[in-house]
C-alpha positions in Angstrom: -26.5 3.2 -52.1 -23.5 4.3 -50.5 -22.3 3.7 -46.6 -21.2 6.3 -44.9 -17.5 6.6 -43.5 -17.4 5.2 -40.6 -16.5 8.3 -37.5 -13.2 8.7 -36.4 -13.5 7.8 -33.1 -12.1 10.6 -30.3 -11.4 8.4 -27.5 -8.8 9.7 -25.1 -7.4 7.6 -22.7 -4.4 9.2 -20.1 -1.9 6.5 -18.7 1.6 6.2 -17.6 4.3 7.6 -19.9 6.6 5.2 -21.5 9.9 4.7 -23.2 8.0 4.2 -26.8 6.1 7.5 -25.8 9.4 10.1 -25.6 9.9 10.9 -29.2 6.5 12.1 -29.1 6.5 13.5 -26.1 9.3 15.6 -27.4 7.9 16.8 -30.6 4.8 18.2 -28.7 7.4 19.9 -26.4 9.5 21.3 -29.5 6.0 22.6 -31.4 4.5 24.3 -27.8 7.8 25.6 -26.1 10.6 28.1 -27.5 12.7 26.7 -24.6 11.9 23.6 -24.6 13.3 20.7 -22.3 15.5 18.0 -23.9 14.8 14.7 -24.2 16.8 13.6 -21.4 14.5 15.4 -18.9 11.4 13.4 -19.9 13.5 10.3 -19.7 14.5 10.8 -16.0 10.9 11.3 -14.9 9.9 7.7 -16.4 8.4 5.4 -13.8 7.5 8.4 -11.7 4.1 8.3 -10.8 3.0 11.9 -12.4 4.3 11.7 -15.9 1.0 10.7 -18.0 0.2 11.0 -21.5 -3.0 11.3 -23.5 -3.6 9.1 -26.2 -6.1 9.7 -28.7 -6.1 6.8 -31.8 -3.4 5.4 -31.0 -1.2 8.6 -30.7 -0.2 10.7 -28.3 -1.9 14.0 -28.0 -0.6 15.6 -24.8 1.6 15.0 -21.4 2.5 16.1 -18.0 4.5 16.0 -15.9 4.4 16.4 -12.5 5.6 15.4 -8.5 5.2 16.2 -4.9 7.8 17.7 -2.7 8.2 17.6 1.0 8.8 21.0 2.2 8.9 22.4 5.8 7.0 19.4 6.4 4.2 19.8 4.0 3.4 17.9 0.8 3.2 20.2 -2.4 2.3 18.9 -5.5 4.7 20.2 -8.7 3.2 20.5 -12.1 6.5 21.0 -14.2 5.6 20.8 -17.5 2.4 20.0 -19.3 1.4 20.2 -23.4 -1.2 19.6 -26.2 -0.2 18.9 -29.9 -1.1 21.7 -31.8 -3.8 19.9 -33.5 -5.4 18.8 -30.3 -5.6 21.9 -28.6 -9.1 23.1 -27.6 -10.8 19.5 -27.4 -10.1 19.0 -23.8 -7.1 17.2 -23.9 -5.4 19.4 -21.4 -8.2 20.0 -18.9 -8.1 16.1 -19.1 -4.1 15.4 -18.5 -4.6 18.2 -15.5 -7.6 16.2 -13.7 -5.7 13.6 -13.6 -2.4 14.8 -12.4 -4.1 16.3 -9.7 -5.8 13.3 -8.9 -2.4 11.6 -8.8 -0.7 14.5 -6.7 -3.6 13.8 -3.7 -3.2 10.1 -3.9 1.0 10.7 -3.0 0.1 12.9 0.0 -0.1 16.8 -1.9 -1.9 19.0 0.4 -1.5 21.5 -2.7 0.0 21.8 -6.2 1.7 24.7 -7.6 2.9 25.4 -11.0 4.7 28.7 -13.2 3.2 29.9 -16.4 4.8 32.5 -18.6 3.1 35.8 -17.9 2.2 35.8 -21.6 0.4 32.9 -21.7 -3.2 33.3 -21.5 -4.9 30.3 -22.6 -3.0 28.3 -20.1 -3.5 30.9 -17.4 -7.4 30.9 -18.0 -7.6 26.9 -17.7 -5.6 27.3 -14.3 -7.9 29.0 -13.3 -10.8 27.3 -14.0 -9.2 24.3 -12.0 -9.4 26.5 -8.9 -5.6 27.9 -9.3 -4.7 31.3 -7.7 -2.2 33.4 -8.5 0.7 33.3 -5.9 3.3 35.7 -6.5 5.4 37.1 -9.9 8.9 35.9 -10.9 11.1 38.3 -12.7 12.8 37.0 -15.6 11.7 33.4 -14.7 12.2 32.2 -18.4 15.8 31.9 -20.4 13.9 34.7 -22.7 13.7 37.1 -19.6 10.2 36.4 -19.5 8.4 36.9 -16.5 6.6 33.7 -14.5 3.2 33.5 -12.8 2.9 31.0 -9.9 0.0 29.9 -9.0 -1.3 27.6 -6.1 -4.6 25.5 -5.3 -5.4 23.7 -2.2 -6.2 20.0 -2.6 -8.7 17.9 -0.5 
């Protein structure tokens, strides 16, 4: 009689980003991005309040990062930069790491959250939209590549 393997368990848990967690972070940025940011700019928003990670088993499967802004006397929410590692895409990872950033954006006072996504990128388009995201305007040659960017807006509250 034989046992079976016991299941790899798929827990994901999302929590503050740490120093231990930047190398990672930054291999996940270098397989998703071809202008990705260095590692310094991860390491300047540590201790800020939107900068979470998934974990799944013990490793990191995903991040964002994101802020709110005071402008003309309004809160907006900022999400800057957000990834999945390649082999975690598609399992929720990312709907995850955006529920809670948005969460965290409300509780510092955003009335609404914007974020830019290249023009080409569909996937990532689709899930901001399912999260209620709108498409705000076009910017021309918003990427180092020339590539046009999609901002897109959602109300919060």
């Amino acid at each position: 009689m034989t046992t079976p393997a016991p299941e790899e368990r798929n827990e994901l848990s999302i929590r503050s980003a740490e120093r231990a967690d930047l190398l990672a972070v930054v291999h996940i940025e270098n397989e998703s991005f071809s202008q990705p940011w260095p590692y310094d700019a991860f390491e300047r928003f540590l201790g800020e309040p939107g900068f979470l990670v998934a974990e799944a088993n013990g490793r990191v499967a995903g991040y964002v990062v994101a802020d709110v802004t005071t402008q003309i006397g309004r809160s907006l929410g900022h999400v800057k930069d957000i990834a999945v590692h390649p082999d975690r895409r598609g399992m929720g990872v990312g709907s995850a790491l955006l529920t809670r950033s948005l969460g965290v954006l409300a509780a510092h006072g955003a009335e609404s959250v914007k974020l830019e996504v290249r023009r080409s990128n569909d996937d990532a388009r689709r899930l901001y939209r399912e999260f209620g995201f709108e498409p705000l305007r076009q910017v021309p040659g918003y990427y180092g590549d020339g590539e046009d960017a999609i901002v897109m807006i959602r109300k919060l509250g």
